[in-house]
VOPATOR-146342 format. One record per residue (C-alpha): residue number from 1; z, x, y. Coordinates in pm, whole numbers, always signed. Layout:
+-----+--------+--------+--------+
! seq !      Z !      X !      Y !
+-----+--------+--------+--------+
! NUM !      Z !      X !      Y !
...
+-----+--------+--------+--------+
//
This chain:
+-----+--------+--------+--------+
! seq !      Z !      X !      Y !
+-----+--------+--------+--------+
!   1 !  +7984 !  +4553 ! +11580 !
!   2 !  +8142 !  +4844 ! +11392 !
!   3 !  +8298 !  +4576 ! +11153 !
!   4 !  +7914 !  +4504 ! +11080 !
!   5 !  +7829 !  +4873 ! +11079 !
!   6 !  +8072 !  +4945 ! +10838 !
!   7 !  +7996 !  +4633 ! +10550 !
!   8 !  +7624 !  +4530 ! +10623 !
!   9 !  +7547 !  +4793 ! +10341 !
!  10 !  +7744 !  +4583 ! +10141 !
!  11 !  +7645 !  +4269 ! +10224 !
!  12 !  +7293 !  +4366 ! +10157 !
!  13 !  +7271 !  +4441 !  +9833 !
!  14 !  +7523 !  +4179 !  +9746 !
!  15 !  +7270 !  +3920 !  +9856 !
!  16 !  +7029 !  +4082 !  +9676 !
!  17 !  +7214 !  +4116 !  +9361 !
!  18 !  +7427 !  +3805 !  +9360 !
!  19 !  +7208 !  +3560 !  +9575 !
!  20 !  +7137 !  +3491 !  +9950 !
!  21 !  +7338 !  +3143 !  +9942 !
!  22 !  +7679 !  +3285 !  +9831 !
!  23 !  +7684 !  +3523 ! +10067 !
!  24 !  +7604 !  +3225 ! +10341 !
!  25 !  +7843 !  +3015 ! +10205 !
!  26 !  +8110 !  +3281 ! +10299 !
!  27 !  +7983 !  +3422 ! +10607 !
!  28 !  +8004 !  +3059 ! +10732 !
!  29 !  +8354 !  +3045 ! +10621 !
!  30 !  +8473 !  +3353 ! +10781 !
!  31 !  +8316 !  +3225 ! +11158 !
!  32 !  +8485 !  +2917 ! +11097 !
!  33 !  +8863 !  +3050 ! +11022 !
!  34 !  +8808 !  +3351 ! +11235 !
!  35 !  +8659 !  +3223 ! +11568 !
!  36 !  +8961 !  +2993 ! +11518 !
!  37 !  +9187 !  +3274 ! +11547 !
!  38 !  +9009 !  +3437 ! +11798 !
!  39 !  +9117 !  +3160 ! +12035 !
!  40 !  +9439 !  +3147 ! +11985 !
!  41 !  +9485 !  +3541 ! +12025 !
!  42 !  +9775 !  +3583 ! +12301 !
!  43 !  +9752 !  +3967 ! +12272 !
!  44 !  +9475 !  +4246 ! +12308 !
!  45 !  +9509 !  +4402 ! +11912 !
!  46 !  +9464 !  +4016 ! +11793 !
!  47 !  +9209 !  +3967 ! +11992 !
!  48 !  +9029 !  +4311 ! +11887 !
!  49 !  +9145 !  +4202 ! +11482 !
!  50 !  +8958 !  +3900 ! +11465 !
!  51 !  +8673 !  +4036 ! +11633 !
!  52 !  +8703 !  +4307 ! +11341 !
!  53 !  +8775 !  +4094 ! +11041 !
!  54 !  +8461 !  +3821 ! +11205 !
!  55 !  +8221 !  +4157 ! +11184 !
!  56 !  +8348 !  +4275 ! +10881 !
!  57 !  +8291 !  +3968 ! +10689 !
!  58 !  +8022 !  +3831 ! +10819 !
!  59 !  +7715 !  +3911 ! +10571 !
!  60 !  +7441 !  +3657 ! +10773 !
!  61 !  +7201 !  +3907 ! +10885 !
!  62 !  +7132 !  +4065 ! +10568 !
!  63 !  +6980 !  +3710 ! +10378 !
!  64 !  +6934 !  +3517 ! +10732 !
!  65 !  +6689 !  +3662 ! +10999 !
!  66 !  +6592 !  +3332 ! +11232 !
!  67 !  +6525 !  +3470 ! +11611 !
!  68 !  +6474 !  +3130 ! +11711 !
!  69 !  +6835 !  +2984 ! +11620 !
!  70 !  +6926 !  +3313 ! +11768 !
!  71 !  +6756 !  +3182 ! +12099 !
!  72 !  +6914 !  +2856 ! +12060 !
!  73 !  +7258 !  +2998 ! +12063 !
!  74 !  +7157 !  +3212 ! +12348 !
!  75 !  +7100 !  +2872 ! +12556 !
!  76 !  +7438 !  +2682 ! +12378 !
!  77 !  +7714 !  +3017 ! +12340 !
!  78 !  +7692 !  +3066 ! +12775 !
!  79 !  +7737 !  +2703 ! +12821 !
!  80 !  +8022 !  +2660 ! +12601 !
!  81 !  +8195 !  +2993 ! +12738 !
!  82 !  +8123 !  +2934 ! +13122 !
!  83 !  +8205 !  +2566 ! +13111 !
!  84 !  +8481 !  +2527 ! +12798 !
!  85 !  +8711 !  +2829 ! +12862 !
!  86 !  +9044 !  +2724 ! +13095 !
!  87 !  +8971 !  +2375 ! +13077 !
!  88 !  +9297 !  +2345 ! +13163 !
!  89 !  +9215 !  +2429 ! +13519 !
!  90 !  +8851 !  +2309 ! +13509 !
!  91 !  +8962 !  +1983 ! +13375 !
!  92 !  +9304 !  +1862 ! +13449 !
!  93 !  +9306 !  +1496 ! +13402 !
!  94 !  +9188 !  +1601 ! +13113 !
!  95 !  +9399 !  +1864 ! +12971 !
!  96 !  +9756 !  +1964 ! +13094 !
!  97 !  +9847 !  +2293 ! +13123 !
!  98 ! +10170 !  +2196 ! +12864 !
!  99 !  +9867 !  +2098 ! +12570 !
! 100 !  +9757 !  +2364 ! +12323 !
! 101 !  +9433 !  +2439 ! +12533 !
! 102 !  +9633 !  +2520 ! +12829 !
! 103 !  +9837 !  +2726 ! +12645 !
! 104 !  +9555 !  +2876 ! +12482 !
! 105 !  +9227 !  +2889 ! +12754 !
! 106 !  +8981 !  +2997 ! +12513 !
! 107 !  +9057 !  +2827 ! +12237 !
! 108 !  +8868 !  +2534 ! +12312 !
! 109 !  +8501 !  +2685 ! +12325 !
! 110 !  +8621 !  +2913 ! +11988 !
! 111 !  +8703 !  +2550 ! +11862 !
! 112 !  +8357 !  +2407 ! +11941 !
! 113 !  +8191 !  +2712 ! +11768 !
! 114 !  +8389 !  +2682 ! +11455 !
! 115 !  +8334 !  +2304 ! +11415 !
! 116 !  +7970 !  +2368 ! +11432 !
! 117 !  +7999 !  +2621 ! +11203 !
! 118 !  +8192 !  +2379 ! +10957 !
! 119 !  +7905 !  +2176 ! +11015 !
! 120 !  +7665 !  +2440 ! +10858 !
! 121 !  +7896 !  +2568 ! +10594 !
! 122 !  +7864 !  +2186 ! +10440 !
! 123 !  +7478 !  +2210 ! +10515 !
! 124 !  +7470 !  +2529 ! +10280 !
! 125 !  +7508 !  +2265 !  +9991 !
! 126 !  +7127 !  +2154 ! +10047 !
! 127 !  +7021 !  +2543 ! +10049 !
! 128 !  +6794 !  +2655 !  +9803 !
! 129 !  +6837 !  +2987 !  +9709 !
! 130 !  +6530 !  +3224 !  +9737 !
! 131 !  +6657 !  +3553 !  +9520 !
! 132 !  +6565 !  +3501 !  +9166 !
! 133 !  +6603 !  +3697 !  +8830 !
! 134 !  +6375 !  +3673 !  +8539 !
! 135 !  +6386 !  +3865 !  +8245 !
! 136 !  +6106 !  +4105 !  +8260 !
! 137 !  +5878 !  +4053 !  +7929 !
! 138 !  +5625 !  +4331 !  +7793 !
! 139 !  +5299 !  +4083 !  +7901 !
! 140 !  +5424 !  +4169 !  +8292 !
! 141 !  +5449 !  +4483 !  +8237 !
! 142 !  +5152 !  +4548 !  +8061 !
! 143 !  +4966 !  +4341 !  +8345 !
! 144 !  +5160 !  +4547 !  +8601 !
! 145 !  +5020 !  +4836 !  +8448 !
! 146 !  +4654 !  +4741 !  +8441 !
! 147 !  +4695 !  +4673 !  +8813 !
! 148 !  +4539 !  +4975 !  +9002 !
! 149 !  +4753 !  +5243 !  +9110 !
! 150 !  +4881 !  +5203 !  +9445 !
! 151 !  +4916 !  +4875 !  +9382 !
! 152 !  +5089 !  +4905 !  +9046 !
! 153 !  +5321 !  +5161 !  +9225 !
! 154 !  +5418 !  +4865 !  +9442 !
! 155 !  +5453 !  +4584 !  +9233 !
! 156 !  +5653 !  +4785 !  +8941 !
! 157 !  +5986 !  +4653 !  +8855 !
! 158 !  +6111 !  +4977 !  +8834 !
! 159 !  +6115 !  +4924 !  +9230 !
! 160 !  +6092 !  +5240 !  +9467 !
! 161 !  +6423 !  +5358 !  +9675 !
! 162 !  +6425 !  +5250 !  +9996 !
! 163 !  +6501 !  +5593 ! +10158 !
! 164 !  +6147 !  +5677 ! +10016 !
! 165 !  +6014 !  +5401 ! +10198 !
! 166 !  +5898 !  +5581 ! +10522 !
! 167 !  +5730 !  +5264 ! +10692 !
! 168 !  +6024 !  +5090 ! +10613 !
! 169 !  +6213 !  +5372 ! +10760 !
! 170 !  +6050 !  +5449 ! +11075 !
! 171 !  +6129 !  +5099 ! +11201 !
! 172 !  +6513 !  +5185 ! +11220 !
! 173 !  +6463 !  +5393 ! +11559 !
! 174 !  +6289 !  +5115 ! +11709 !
! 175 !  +6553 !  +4871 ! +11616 !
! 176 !  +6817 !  +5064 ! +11676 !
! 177 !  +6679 !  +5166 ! +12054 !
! 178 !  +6607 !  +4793 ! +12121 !
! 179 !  +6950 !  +4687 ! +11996 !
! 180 !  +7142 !  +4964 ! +12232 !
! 181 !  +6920 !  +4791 ! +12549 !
! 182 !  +6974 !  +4450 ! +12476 !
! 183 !  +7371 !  +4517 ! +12424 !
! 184 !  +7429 !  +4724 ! +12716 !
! 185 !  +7195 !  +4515 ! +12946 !
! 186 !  +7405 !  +4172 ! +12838 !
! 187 !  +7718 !  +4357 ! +12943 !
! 188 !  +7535 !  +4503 ! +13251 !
! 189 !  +7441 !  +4187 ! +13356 !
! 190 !  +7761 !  +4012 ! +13329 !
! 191 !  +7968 !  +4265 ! +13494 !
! 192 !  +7729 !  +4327 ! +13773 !
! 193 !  +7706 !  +3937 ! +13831 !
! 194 !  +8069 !  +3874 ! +13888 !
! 195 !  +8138 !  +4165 ! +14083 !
! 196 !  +8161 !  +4145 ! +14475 !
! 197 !  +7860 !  +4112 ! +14678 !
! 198 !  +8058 !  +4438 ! +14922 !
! 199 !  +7981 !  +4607 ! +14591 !
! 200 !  +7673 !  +4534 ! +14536 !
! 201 !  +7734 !  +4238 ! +14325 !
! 202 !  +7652 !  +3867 ! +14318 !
! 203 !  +8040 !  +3697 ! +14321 !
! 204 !  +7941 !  +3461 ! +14019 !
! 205 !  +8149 !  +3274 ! +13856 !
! 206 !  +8196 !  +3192 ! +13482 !
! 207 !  +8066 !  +2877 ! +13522 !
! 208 !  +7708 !  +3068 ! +13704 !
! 209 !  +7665 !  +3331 ! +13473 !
! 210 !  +7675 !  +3075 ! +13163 !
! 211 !  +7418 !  +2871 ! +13379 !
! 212 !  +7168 !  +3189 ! +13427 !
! 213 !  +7258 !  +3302 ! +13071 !
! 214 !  +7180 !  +2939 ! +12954 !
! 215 !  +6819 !  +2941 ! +13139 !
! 216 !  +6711 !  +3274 ! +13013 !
! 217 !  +6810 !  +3188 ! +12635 !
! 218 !  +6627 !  +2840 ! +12758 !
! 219 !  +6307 !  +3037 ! +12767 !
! 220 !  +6327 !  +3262 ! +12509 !
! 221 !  +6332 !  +2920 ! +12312 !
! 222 !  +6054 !  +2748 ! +12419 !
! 223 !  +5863 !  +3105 ! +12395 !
! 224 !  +5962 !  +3164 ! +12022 !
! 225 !  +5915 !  +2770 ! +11918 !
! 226 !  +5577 !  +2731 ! +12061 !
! 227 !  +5418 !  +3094 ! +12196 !
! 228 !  +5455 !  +3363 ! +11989 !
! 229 !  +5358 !  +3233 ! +11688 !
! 230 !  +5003 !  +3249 ! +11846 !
! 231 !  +5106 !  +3571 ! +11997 !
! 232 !  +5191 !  +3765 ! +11686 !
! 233 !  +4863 !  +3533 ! +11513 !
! 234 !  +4651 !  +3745 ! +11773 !
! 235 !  +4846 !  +4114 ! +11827 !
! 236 !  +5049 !  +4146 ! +11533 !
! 237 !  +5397 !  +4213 ! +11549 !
! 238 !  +5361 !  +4543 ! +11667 !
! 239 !  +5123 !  +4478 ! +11987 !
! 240 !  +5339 !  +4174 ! +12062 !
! 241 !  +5658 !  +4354 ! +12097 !
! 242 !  +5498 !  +4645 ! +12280 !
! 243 !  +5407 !  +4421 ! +12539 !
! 244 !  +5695 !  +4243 ! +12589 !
! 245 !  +6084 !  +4274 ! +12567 !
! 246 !  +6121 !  +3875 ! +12462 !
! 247 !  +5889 !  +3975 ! +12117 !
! 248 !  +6072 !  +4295 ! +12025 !
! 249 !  +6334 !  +4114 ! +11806 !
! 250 !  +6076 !  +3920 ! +11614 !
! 251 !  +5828 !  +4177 ! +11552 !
! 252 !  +6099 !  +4444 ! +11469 !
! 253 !  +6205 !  +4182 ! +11210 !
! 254 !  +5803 !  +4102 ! +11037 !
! 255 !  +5793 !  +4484 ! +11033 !
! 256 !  +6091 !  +4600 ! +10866 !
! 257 !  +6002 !  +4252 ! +10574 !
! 258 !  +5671 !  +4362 ! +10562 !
! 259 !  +5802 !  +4709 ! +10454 !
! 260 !  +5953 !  +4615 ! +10164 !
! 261 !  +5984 !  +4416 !  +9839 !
! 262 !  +6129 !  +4049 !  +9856 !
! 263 !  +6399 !  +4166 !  +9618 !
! 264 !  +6455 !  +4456 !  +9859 !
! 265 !  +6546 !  +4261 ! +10180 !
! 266 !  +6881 !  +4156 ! +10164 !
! 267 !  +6951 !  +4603 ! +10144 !
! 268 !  +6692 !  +4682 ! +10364 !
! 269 !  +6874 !  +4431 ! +10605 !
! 270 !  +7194 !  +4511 ! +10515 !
! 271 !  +7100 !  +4886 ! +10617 !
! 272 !  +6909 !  +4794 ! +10929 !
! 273 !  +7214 !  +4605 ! +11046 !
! 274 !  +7475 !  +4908 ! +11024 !
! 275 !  +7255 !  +5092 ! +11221 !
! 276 !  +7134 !  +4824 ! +11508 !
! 277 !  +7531 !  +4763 ! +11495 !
! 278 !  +7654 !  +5098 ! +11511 !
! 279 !  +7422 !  +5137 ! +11913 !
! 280 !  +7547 !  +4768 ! +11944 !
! 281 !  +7879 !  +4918 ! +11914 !
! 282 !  +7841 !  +5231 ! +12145 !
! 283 !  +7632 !  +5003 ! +12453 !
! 284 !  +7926 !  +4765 ! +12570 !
! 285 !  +8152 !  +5120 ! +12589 !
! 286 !  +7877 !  +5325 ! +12717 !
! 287 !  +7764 !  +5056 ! +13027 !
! 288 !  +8117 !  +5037 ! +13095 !
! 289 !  +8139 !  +5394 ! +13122 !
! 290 !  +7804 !  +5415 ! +13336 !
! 291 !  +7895 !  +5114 ! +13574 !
! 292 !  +8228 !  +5235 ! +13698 !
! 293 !  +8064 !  +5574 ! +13767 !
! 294 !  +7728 !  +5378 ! +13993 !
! 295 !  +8052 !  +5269 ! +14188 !
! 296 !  +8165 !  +5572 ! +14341 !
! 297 !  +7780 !  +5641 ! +14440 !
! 298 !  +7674 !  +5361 ! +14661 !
! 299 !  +7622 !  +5638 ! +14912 !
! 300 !  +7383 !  +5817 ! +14668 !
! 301 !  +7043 !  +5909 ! +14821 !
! 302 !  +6899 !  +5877 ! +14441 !
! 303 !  +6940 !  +5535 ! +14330 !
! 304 !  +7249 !  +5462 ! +14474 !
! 305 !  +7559 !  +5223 ! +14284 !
! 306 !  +7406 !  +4978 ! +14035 !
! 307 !  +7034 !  +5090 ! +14067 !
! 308 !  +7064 !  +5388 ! +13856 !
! 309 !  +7242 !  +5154 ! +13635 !
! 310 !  +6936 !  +4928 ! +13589 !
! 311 !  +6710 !  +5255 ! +13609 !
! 312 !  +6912 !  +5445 ! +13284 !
! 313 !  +6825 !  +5058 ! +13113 !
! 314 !  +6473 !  +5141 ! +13196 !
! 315 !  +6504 !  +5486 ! +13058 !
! 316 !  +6633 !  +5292 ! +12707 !
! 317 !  +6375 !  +5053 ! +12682 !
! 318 !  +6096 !  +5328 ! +12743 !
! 319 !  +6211 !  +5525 ! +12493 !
! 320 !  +6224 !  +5245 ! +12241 !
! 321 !  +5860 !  +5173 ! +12326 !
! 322 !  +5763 !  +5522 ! +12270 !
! 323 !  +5902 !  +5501 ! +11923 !
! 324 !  +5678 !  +5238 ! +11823 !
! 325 !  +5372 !  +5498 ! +11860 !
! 326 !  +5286 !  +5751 ! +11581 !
! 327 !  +5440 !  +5983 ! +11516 !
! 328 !  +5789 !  +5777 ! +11514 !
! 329 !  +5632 !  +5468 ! +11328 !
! 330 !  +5471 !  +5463 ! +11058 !
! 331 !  +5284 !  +5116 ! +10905 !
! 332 !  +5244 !  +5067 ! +10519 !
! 333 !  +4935 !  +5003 ! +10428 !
! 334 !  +4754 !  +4643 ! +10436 !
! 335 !  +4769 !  +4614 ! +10091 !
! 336 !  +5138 !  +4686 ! +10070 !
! 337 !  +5237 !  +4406 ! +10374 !
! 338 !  +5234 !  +4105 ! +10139 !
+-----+--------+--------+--------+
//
């Protein structure tokens, strides 16, 4: 996350200015090499490099933003981690302990991801690419310029800064809020699952957690293919992900394109994504921090050991619904959402 929060920028207006498919073409090629790596990290600054180098060059979310795949992955990544890692041990008629994967216990799942990714990466040569530039001729203009005014102001070439953009602006607090909660509550969840029932736990293993992991991703798939496109057709983006956690991604998403100019995306993105990284970044430190301290509390007459964990979640995710009132969000107006 802070390799994303430090090149998104970047990435952004380099898909806007050199083309959305490049910048796929070597995102794709950076997951493949680097998940690659990943796996076959034997000590704690390699494992903490790749994880660097596969944020830092990674560009996807400023061209690409598909919350369903995102679900999908959400059902496939906790298989592949809960059932694929030591397969060694998990599988021994399989794989010896001697073999590469025993050597190397999570190499085989960071395999499976990068082969998949190869598998886009030759996709990308169907992709058509959706940023074009024209030469601007004096007939647009002049037909820009008979446009009314607020429109004209909108449709201009001479395209206004996105900093000016307050619509487009006020989204970021939402996104950022929403990012921090769903971070810290997948780190939460994990750590609380696998810790000892005498603790307040639920003794998981891997192999469990990838199964509940795989269910709930499960879900949001099936909600995102098939209900929320009726969902948003009825509330709007903004009602839908005020009502529910499972819509915030989607209709944080339609809000922040609806802000802005097509030709504006990829930087609008690109920006978005520093920040959403940047509380992406802070969350898996700051639940870590917050879970060892529930621990020495159990005794607590105020939400004792992991409640007040799940209550300070709660506290998140209220505030990040707040923001999506006046005065913290602002919506362009309907003419402007095109």
């Amino acid at each position: 996350m802070i390799g994303r929060a430090i090149t998104s920028i970047f990435w952004g207006i380099a898909a806007d200015r050199l083309g959305r498919k490049p910048v796929i073409v070597f995102s794709m090629l950076s997951v493949v090499i680097l998940q690659i790596f990943f796996g076959l990290s034997t000590k704690y600054w390699m494992a903490i490099a790749a994880r660097l180098l596969l944020g830092s060059l990674n560009g996807l979310l400023g061209p690409i933003k598909v919350n369903t795949v995102w679900g999908l992955g959400v059902v496939i990544g906790p298989g592949l981690g809960g059932y694929l890692a030591h397969p060694a041990e998990k599988y021994p008629e399989t794989f010896s302990k001697e073999s590469v994967f025993g050597r190397f216990p999570y190499l085989l799942p960071c395999l499976t991801v990068s082969i998949f990714a190869a598998i886009v990466l030759i996709s990308c040569i169907w992709l058509l690419e959706t940023i074009h530039k024209h030469k601007i001729t004096e007939k647009d203009v002049r037909i820009v310029k008979a446009l009314p005014s607020q429109q004209a102001h909108w449709d201009m070439p001479r395209k206004k800064s996105l900093l000016q953009n307050w619509p487009w602006m006020s989204t970021m607090l939402s996104y950022c809020l929403f990012g921090l909660h769903e971070t810290a509550y997948s780190e939460i969840l994990s750590i609380w699952a696998v810790s000892d029932r005498k603790y307040g736990g639920l003794s998981f293993s891997s192999g469990d957690i990838g199964q509940v992991l795989s269910v709930s991703g499960a879900s949001l798939l099936v909600y995102q293919l098939i209900i929320y496109h009726w969902v948003n057709k009825f509330l709007g983006p903004l009602n839908s992900s005020r009502i529910a956690s499972i819509t915030i991604s989607c209709g944080m998403c339609l809000l922040q394109n609806n802000a802005v100019r097509q030709d504006q995306r990829g930087t609008a993105n690109g920006i978005a994504t520093t920040g959403m990284s940047f509380f992406k970044a802070v969350a898996p430190v700051g639940a870590g921090i917050l879970f060892s301290w529930a621990q020495k509390r159990h005794d607590a007459t105020f939400f004792p050991g992991d409640q007040v964990v799940f209550l300070m979640l709660v506290v998140v995710q209220l505030c990040g619904l707040i923001s999506t009132f006046e005065p913290f969000l602002v919506l362009p107006p309907v003419e402007e959402c095109r």
